[in-house]
Each structure stands twice: as structure tokens, then as C-alpha cells.
C-alpha positions as CSV (number, residue, x, y, z in Angstrom):
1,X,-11.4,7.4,10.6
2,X,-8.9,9.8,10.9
3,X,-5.5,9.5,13.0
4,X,-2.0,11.8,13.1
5,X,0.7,10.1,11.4
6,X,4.1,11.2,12.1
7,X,7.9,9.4,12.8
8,X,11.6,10.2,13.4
9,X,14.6,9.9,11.5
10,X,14.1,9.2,7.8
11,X,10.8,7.0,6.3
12,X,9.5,7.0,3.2
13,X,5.4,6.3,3.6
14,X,3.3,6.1,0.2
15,X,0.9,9.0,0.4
16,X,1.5,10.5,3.8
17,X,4.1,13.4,4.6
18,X,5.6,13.4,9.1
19,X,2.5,15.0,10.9
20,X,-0.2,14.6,7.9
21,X,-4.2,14.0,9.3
22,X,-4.7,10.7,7.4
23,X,-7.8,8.5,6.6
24,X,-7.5,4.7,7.5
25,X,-10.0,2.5,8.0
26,X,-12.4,2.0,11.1
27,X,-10.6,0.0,13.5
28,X,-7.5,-0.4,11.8
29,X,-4.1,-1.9,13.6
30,X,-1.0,-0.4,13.6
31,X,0.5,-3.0,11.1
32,X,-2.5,-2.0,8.8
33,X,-1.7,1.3,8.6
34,X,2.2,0.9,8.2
35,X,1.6,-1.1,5.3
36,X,-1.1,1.3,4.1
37,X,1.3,3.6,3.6
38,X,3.8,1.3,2.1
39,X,6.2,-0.4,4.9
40,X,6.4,-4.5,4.5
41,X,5.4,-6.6,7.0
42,X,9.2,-7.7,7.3
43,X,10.1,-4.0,7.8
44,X,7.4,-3.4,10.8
45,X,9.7,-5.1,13.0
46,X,12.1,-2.6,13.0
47,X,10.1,0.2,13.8
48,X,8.5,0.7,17.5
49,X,5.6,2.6,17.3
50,X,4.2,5.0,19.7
51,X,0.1,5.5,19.8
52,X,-0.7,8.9,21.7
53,X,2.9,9.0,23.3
54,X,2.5,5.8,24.8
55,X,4.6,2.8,23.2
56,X,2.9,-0.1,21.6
57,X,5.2,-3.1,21.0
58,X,1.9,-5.2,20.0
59,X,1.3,-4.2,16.2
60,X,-1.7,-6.0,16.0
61,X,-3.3,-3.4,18.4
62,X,-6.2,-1.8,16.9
63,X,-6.5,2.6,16.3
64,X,-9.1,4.9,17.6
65,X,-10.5,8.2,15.7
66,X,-8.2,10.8,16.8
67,X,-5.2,8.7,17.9
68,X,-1.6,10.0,17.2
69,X,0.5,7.4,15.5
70,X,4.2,8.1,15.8
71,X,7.1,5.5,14.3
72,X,10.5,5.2,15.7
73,X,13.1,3.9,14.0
74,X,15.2,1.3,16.2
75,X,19.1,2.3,16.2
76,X,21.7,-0.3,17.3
77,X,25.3,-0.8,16.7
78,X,28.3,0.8,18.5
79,X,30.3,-1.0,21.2
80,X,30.9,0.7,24.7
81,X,34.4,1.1,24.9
């Protein structure tokens, strides 16, 4: 099947560019396609993805033909002041 893969602020995915159409497999989860494209399972967790706008703290959810992945990378730090 084929989803939209894009993300913000600075990735480096194995074989797919911010915005590419990319084949996955039927029924894949959104952990299976981060570390498709190269993100370690100890690295997901730092991410929040976002499936057709929507955000999807559960990576085990599973992808539909046609869905829009979109990663976020969490920021932190700073102190209020």
C-alpha cells in the first residue's frame, strides 16, 4: 500500500525524502514504517506522529492506503523564567 510520509525539523529516513508517496506493507503500524525507513525502536519514542492530521500516541496503530504519515520531533528544555 501506499501512504504520504513526511516530518518536521531535521530526520534522516533510509530511502524516503519529507513528502515522498512510499510503499509499505498492507496493514503496516506506524512503528513498522519508522523503522522501515531506518528509525530504532528506542528512537520512536521521541517522535509523536500524526496520521491524516490527527495525532496517534499509540505506535502500534495500524495504516490505511492513502493515509498521511507526518513525524514530529518532541522539543524540551528551556526553563520559564
Amino acid at each position: 500500500m501506499k501512504i504520504k510520509l513526511s516530518y518536521t525539523g531535521y530526520l534522516k529516513l533510509v530511502g524516503a525524502r519529507n513528502g515522498d508517496i512510499v510503499e509499505v506493507p498492507e496493514g503496516a503500524s506506524i512503528s513498522d514504517v519508522m523503522t522501515q525507513f531506518g528509525i530504532p525502536a528506542h528512537q520512536q519514542r521521541h517522535l509523536i506522529p500524526f496520521v491524516n492530521g490527527d495525532e496517534q500516541r499509540k505506535l502500534n496503530t495500524s495504516l490505511n492506503d492513502g493515509d498521511e504519515l507526518t513525524l514530529v520531533i518532541q522539543i524540551g528544555g528551556g526553563s520559564a523564567g
